[in-house]
PyMOL Python script that loads the backbone (N, CA, C, O; Angstrom):
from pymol import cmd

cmd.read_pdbstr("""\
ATOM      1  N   UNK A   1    -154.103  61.729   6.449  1.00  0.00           N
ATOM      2  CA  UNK A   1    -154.652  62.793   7.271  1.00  0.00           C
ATOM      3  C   UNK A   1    -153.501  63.486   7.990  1.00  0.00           C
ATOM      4  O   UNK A   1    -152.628  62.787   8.504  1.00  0.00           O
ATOM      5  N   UNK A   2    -153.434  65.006   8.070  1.00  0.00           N
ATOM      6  CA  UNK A   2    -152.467  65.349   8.675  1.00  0.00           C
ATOM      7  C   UNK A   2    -152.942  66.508   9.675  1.00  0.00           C
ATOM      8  O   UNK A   2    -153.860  67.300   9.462  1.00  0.00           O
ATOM      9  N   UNK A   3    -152.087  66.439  10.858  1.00  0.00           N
ATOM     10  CA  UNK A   3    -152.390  66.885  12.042  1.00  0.00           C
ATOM     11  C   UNK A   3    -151.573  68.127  12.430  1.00  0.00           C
ATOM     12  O   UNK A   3    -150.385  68.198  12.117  1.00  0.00           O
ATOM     13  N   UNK A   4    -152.163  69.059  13.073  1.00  0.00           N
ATOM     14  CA  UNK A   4    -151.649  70.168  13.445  1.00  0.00           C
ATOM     15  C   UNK A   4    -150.869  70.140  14.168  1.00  0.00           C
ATOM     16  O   UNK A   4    -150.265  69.072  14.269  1.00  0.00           O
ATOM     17  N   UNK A   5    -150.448  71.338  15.091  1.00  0.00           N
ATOM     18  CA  UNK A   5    -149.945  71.029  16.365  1.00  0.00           C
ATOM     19  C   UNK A   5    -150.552  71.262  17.322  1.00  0.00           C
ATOM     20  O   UNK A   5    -150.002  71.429  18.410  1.00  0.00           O
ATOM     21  N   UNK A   6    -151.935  71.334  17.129  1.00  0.00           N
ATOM     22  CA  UNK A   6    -152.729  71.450  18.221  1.00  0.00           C
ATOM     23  C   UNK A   6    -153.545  70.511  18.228  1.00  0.00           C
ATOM     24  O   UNK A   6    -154.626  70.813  18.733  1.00  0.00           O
ATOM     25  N   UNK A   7    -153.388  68.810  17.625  1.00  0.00           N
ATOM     26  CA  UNK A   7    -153.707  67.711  17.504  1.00  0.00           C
ATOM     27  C   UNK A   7    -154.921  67.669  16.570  1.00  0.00           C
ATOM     28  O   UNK A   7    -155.620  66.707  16.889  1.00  0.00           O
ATOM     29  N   UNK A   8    -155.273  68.134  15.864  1.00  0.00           N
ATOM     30  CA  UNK A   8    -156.425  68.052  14.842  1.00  0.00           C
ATOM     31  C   UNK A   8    -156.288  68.688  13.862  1.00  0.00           C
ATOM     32  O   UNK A   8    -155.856  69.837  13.776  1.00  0.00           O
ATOM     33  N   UNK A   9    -156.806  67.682  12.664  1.00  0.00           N
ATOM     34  CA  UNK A   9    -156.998  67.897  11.049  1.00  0.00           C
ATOM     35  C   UNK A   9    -157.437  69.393  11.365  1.00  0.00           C
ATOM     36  O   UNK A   9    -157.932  70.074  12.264  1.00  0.00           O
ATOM     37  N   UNK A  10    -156.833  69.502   9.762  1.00  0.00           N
ATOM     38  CA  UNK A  10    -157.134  70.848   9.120  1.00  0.00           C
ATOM     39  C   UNK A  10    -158.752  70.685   8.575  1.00  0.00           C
ATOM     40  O   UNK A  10    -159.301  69.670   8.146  1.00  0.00           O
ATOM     41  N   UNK A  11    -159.209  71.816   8.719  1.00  0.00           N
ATOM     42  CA  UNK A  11    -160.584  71.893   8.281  1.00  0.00           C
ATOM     43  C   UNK A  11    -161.917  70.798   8.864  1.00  0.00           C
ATOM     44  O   UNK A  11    -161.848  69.935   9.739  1.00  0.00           O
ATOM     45  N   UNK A  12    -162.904  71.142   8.158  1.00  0.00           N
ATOM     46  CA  UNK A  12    -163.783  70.205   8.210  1.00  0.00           C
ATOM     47  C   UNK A  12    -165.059  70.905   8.953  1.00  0.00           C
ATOM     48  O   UNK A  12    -165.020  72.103   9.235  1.00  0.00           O
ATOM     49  N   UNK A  13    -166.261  70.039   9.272  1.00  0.00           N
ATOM     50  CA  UNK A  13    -167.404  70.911   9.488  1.00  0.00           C
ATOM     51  C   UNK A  13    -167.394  70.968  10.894  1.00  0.00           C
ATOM     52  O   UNK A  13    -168.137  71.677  11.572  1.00  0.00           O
ATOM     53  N   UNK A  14    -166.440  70.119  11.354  1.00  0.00           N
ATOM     54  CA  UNK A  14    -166.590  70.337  13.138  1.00  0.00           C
ATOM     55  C   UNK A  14    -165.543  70.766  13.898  1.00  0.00           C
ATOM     56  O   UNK A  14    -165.154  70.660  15.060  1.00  0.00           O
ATOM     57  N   UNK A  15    -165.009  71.597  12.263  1.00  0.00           N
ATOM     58  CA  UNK A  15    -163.270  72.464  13.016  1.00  0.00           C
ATOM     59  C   UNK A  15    -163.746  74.121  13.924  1.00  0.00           C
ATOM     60  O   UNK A  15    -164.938  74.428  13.895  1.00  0.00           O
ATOM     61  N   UNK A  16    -163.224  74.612  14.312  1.00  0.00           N
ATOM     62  CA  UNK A  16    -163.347  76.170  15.105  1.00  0.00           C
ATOM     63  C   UNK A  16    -161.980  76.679  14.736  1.00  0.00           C
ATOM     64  O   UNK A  16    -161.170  76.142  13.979  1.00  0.00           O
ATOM     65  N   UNK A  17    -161.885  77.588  15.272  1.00  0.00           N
ATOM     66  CA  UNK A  17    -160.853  78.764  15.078  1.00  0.00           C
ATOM     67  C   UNK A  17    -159.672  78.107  14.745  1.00  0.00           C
ATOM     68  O   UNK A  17    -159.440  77.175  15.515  1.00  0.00           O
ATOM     69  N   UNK A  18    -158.825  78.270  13.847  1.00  0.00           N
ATOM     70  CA  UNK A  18    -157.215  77.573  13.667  1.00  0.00           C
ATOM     71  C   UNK A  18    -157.813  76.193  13.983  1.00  0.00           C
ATOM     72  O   UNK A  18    -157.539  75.914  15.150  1.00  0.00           O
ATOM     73  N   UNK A  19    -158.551  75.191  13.368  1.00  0.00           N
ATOM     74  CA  UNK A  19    -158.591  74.069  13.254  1.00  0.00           C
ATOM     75  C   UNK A  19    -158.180  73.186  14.244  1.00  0.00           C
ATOM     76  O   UNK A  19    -157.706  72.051  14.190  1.00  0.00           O
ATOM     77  N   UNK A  20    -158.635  74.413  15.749  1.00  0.00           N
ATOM     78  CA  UNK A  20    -159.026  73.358  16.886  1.00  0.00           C
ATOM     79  C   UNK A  20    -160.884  72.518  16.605  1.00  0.00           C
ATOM     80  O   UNK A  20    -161.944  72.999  16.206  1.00  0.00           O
ATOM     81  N   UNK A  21    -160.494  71.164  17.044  1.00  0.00           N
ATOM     82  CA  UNK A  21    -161.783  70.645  16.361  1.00  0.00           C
ATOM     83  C   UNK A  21    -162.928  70.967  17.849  1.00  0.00           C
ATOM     84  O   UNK A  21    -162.571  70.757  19.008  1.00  0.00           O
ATOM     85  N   UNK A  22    -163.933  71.357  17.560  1.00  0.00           N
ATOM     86  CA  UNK A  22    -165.423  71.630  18.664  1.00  0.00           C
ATOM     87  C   UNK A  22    -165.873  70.254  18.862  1.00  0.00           C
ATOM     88  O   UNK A  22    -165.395  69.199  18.444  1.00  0.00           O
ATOM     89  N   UNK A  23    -167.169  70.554  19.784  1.00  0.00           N
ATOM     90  CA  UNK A  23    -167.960  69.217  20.159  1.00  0.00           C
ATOM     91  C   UNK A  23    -168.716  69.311  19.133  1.00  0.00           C
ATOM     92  O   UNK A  23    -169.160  70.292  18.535  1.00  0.00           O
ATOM     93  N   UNK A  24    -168.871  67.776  18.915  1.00  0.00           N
ATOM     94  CA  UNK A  24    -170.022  67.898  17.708  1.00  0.00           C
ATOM     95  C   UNK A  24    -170.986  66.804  18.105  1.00  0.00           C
ATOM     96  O   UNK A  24    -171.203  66.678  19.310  1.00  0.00           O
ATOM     97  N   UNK A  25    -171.658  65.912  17.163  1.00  0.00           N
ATOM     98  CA  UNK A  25    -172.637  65.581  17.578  1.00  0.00           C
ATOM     99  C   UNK A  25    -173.030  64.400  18.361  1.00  0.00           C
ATOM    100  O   UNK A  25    -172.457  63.325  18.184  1.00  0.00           O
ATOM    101  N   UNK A  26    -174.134  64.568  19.362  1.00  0.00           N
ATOM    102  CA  UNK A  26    -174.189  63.346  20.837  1.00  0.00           C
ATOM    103  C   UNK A  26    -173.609  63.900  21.767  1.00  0.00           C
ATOM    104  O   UNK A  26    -173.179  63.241  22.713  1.00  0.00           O
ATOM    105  N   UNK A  27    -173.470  65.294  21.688  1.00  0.00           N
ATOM    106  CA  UNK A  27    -172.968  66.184  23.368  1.00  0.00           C
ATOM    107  C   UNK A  27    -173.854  66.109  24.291  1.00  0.00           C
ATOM    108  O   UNK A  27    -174.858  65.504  23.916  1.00  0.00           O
ATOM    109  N   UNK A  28    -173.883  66.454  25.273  1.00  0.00           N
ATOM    110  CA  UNK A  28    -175.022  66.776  26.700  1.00  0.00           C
ATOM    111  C   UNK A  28    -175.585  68.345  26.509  1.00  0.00           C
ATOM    112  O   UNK A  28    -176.182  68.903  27.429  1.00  0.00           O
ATOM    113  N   UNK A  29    -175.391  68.849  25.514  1.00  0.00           N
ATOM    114  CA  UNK A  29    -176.013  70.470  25.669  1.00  0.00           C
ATOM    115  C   UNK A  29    -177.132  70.090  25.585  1.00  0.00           C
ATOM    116  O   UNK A  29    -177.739  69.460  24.719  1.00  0.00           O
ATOM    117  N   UNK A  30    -177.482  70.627  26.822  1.00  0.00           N
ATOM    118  CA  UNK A  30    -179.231  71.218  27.565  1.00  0.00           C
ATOM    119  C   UNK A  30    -180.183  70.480  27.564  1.00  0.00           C
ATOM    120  O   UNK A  30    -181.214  70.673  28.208  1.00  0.00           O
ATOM    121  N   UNK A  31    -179.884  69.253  26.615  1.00  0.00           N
ATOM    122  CA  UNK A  31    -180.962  67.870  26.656  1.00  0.00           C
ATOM    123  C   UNK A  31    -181.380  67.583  27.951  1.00  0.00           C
ATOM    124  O   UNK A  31    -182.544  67.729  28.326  1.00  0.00           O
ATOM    125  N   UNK A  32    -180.296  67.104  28.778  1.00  0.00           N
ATOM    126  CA  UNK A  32    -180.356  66.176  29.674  1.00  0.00           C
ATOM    127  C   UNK A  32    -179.888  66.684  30.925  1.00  0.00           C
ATOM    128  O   UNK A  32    -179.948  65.869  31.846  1.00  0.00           O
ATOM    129  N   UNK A  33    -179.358  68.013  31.249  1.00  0.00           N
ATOM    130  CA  UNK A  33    -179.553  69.015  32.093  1.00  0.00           C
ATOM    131  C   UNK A  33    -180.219  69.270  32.762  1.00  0.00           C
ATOM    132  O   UNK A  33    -181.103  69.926  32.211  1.00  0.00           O
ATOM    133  N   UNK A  34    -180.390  69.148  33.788  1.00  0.00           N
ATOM    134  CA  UNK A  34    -181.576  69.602  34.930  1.00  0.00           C
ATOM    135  C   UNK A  34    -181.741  70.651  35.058  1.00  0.00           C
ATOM    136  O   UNK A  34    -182.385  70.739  34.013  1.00  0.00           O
ATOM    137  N   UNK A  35    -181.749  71.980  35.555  1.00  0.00           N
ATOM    138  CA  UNK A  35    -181.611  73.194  36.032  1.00  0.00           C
ATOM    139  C   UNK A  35    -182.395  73.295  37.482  1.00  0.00           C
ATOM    140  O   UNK A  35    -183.502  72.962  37.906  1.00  0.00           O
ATOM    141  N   UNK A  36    -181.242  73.920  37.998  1.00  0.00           N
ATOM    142  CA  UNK A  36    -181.519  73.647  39.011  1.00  0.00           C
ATOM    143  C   UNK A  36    -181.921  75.364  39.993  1.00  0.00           C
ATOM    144  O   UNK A  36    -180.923  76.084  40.022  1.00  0.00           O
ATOM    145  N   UNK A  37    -182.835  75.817  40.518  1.00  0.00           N
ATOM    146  CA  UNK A  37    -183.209  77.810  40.867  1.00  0.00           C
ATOM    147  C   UNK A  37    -183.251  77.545  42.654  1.00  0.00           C
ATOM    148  O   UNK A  37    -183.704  76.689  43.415  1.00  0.00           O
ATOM    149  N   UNK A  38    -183.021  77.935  42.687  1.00  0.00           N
ATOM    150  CA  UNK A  38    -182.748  79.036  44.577  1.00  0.00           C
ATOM    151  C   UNK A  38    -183.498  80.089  44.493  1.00  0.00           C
ATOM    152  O   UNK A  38    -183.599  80.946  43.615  1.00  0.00           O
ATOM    153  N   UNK A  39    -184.175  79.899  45.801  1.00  0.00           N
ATOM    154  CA  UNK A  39    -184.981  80.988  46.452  1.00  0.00           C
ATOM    155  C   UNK A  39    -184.156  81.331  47.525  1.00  0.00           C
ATOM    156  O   UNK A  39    -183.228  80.665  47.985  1.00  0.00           O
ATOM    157  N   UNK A  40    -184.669  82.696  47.980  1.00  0.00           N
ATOM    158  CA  UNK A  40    -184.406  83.216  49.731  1.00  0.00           C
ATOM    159  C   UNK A  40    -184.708  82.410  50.952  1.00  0.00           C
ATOM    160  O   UNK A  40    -185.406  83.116  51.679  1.00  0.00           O
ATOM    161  N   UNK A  41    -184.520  81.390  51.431  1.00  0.00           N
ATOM    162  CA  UNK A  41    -184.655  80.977  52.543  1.00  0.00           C
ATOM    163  C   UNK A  41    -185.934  81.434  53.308  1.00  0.00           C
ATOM    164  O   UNK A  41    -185.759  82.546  53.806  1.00  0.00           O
ATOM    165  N   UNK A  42    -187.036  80.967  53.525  1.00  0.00           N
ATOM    166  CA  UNK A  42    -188.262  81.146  54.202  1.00  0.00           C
ATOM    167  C   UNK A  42    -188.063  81.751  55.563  1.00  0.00           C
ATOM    168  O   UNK A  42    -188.479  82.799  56.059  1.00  0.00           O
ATOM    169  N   UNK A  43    -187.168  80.608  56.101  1.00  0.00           N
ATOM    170  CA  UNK A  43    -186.992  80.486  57.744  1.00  0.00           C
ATOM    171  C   UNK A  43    -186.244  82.239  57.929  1.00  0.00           C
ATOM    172  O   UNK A  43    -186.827  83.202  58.427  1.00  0.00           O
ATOM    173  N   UNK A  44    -185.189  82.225  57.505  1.00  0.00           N
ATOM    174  CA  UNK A  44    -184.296  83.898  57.630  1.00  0.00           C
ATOM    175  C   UNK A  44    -184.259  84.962  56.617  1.00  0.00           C
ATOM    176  O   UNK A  44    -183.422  85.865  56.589  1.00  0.00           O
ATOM    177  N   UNK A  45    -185.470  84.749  55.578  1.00  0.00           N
ATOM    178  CA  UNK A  45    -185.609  85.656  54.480  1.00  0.00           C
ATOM    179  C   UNK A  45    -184.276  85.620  53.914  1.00  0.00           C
ATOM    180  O   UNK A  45    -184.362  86.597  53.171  1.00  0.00           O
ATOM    181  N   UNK A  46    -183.175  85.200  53.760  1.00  0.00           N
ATOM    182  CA  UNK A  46    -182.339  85.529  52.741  1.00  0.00           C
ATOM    183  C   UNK A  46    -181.132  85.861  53.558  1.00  0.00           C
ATOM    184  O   UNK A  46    -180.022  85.729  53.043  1.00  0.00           O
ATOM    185  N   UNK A  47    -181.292  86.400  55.142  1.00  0.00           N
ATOM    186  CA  UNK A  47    -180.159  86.923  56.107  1.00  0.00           C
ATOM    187  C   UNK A  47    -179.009  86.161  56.436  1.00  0.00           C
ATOM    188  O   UNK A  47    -177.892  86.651  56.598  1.00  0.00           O
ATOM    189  N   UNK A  48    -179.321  84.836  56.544  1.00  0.00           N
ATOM    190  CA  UNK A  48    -178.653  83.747  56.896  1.00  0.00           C
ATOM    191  C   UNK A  48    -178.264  83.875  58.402  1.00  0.00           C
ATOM    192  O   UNK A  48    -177.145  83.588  58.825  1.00  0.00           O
ATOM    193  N   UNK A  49    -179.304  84.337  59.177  1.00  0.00           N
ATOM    194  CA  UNK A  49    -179.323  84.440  60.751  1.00  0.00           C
ATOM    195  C   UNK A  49    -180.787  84.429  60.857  1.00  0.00           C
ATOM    196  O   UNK A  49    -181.613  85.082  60.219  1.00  0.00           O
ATOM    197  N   UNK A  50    -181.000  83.268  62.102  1.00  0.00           N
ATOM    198  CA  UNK A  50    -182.130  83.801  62.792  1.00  0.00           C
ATOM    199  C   UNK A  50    -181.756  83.819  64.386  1.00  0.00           C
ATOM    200  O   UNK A  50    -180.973  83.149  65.059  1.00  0.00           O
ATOM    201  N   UNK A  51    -182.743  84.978  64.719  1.00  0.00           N
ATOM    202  CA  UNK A  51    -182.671  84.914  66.303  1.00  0.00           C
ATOM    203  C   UNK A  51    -183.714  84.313  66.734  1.00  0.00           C
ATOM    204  O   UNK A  51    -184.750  84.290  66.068  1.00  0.00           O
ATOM    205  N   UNK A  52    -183.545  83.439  68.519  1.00  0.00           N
ATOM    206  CA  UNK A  52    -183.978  82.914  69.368  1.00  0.00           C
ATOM    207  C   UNK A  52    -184.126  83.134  70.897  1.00  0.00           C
ATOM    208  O   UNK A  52    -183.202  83.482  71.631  1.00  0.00           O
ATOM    209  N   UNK A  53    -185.142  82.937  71.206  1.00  0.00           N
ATOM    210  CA  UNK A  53    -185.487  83.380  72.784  1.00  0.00           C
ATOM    211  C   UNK A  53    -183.937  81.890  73.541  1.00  0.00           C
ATOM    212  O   UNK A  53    -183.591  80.749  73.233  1.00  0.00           O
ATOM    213  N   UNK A  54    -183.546  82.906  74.550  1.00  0.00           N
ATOM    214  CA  UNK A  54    -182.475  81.986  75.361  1.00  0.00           C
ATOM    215  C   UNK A  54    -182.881  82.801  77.021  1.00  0.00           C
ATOM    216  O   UNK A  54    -183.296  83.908  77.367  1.00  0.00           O
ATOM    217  N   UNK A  55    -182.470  81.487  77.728  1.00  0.00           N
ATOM    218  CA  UNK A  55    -182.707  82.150  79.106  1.00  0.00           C
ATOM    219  C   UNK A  55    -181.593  82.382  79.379  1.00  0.00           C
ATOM    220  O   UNK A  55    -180.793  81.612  78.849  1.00  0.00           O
ATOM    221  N   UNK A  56    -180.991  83.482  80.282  1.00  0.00           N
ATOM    222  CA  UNK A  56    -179.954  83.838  80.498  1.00  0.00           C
ATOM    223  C   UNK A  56    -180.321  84.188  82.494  1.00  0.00           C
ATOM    224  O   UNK A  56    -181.302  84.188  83.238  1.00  0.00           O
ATOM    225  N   UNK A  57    -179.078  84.399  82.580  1.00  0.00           N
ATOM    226  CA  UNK A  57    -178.964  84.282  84.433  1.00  0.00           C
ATOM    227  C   UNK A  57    -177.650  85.544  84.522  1.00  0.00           C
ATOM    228  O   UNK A  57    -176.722  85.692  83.726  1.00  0.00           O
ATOM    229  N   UNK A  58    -177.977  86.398  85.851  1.00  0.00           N
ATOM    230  CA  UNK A  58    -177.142  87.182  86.308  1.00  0.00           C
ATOM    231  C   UNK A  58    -177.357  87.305  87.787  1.00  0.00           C
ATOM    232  O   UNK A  58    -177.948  86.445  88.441  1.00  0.00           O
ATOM    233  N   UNK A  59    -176.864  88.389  88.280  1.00  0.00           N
ATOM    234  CA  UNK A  59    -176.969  88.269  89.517  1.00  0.00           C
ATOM    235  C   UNK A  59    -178.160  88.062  90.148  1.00  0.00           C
ATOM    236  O   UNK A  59    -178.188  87.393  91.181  1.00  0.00           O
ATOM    237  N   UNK A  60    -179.647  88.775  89.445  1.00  0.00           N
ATOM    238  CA  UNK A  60    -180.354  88.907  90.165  1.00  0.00           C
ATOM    239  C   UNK A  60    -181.547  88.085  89.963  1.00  0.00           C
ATOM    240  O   UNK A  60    -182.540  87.972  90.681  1.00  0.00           O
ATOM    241  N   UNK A  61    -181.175  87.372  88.525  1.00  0.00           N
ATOM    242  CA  UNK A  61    -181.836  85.719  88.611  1.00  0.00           C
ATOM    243  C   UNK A  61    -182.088  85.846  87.411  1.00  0.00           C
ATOM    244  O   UNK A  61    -181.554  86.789  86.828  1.00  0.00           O
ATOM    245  N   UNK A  62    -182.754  85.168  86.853  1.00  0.00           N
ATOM    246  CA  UNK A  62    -182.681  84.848  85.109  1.00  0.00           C
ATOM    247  C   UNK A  62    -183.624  85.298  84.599  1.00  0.00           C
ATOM    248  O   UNK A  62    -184.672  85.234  85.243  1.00  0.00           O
ATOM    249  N   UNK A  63    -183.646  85.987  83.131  1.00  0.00           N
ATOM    250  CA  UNK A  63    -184.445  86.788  82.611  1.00  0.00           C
ATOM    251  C   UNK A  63    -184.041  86.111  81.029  1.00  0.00           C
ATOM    252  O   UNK A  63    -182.971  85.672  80.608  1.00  0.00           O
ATOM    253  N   UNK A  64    -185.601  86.260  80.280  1.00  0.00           N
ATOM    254  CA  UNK A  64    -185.240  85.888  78.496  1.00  0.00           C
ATOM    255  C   UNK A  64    -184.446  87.112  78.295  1.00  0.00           C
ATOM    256  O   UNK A  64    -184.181  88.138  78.920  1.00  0.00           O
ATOM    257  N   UNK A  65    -184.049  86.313  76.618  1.00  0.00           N
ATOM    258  CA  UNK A  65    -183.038  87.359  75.951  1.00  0.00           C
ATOM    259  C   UNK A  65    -182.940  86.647  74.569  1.00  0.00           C
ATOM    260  O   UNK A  65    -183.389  85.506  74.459  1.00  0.00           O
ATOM    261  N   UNK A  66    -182.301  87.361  73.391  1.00  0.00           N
ATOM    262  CA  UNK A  66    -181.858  86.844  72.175  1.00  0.00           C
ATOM    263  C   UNK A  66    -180.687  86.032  71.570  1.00  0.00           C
ATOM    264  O   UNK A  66    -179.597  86.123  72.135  1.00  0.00           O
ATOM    265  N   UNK A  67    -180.749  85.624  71.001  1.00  0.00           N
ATOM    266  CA  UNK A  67    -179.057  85.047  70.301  1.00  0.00           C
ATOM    267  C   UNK A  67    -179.293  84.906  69.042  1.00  0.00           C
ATOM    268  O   UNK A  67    -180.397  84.586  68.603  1.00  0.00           O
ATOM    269  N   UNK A  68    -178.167  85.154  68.265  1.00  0.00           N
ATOM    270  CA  UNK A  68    -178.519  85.507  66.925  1.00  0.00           C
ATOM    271  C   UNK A  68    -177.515  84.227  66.100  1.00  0.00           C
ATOM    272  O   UNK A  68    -176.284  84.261  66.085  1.00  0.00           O
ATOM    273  N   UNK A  69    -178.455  83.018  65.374  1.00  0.00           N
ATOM    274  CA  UNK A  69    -177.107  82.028  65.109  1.00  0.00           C
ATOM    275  C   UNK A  69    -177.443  82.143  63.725  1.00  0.00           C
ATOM    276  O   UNK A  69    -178.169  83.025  63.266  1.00  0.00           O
ATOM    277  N   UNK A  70    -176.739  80.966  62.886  1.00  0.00           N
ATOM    278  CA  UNK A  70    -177.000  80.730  61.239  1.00  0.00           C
ATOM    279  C   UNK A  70    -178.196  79.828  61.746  1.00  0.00           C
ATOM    280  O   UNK A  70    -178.451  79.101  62.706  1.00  0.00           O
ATOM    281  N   UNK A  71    -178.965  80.395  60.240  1.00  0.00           N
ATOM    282  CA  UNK A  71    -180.005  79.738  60.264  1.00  0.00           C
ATOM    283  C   UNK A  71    -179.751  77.712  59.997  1.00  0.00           C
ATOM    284  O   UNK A  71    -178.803  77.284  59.339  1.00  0.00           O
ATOM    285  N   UNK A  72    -180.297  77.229  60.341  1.00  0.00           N
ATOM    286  CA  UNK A  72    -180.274  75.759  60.363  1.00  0.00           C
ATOM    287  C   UNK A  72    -180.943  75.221  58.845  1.00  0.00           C
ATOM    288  O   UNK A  72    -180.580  74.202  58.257  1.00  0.00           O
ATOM    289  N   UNK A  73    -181.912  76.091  58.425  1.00  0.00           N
ATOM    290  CA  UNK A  73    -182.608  75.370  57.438  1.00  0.00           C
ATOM    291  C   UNK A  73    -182.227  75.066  55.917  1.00  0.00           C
ATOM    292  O   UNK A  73    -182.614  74.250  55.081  1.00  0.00           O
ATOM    293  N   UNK A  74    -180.829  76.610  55.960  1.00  0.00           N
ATOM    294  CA  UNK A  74    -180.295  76.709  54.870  1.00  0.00           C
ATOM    295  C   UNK A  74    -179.132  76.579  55.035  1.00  0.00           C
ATOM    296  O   UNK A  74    -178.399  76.513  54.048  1.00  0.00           O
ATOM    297  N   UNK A  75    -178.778  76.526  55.916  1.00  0.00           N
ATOM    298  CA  UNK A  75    -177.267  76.060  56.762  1.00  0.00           C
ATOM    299  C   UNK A  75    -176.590  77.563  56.497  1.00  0.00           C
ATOM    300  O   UNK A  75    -175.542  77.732  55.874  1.00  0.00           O
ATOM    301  N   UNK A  76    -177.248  78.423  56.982  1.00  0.00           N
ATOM    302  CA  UNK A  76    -176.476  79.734  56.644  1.00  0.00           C
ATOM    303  C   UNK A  76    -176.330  80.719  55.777  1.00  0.00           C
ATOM    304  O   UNK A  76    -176.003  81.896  55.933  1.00  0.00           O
ATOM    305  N   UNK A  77    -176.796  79.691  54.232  1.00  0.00           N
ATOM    306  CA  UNK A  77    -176.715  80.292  53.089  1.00  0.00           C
ATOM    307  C   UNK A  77    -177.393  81.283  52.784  1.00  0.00           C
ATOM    308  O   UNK A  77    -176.932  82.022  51.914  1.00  0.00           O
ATOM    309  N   UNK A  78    -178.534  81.571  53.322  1.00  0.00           N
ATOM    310  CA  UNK A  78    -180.046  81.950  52.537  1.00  0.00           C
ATOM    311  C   UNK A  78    -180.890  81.829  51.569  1.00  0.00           C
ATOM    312  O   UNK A  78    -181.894  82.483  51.290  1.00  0.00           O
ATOM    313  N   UNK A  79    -180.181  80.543  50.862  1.00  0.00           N
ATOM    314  CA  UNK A  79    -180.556  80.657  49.641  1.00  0.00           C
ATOM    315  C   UNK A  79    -181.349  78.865  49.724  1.00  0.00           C
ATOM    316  O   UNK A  79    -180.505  78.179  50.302  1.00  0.00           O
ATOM    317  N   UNK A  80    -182.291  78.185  49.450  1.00  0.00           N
ATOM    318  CA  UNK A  80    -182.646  76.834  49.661  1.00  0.00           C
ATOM    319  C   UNK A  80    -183.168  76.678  47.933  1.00  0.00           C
ATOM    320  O   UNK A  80    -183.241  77.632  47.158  1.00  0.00           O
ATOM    321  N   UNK A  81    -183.397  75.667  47.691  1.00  0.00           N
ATOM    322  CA  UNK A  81    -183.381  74.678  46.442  1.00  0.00           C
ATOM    323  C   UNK A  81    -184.828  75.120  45.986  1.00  0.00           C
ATOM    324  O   UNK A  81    -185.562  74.848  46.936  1.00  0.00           O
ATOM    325  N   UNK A  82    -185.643  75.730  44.870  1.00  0.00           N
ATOM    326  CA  UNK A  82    -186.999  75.628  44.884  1.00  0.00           C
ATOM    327  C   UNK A  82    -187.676  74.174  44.670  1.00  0.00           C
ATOM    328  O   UNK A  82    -186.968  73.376  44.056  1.00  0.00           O
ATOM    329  N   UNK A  83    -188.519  73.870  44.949  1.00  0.00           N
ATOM    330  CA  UNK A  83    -189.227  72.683  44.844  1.00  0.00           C
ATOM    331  C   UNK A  83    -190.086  72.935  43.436  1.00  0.00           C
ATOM    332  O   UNK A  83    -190.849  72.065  43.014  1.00  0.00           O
TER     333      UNK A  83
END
""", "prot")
cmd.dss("prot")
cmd.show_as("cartoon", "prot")
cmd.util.cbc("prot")
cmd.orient("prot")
């Protein structure tokens, strides 16, 4: 048997281009693959921020207000795992 210089026989049914040899048979293609899909995040539609009521204080005494953080549920992303 003689070998190239790109470590594999010449020819054969499981050669590819210039008799680099391919995967052949007992690979993992798509059998045993999970697939895995993402949705938009429920909690922030997809924004990867939600805002929250915060009490805030100034001179003339404390009044609500907003703050705008990463969302927690998707850790920011917007994007969460579908079930």
């Amino acid at each position: 048997m003689a070998w190239n210089k790109r470590g594999s026989t010449e020819g054969g049914a499981s050669t590819g281009r210039d008799g680099v040899k391919r995967g052949g048979k007992g690979g993992t293609t798509g059998s045993n693959v999970q697939s895995v899909e993402f949705a938009d995040c429920p909690t922030c539609n997809g924004t990867t921020k939600v805002t929250r009521d915060v009490v805030e204080g100034d001179q003339d005494g404390r009044f609500t207000g907003t703050q705008e953080v990463d969302c927690t549920r998707c850790n920011g992303t917007g994007k969460v795992k579908k079930k």
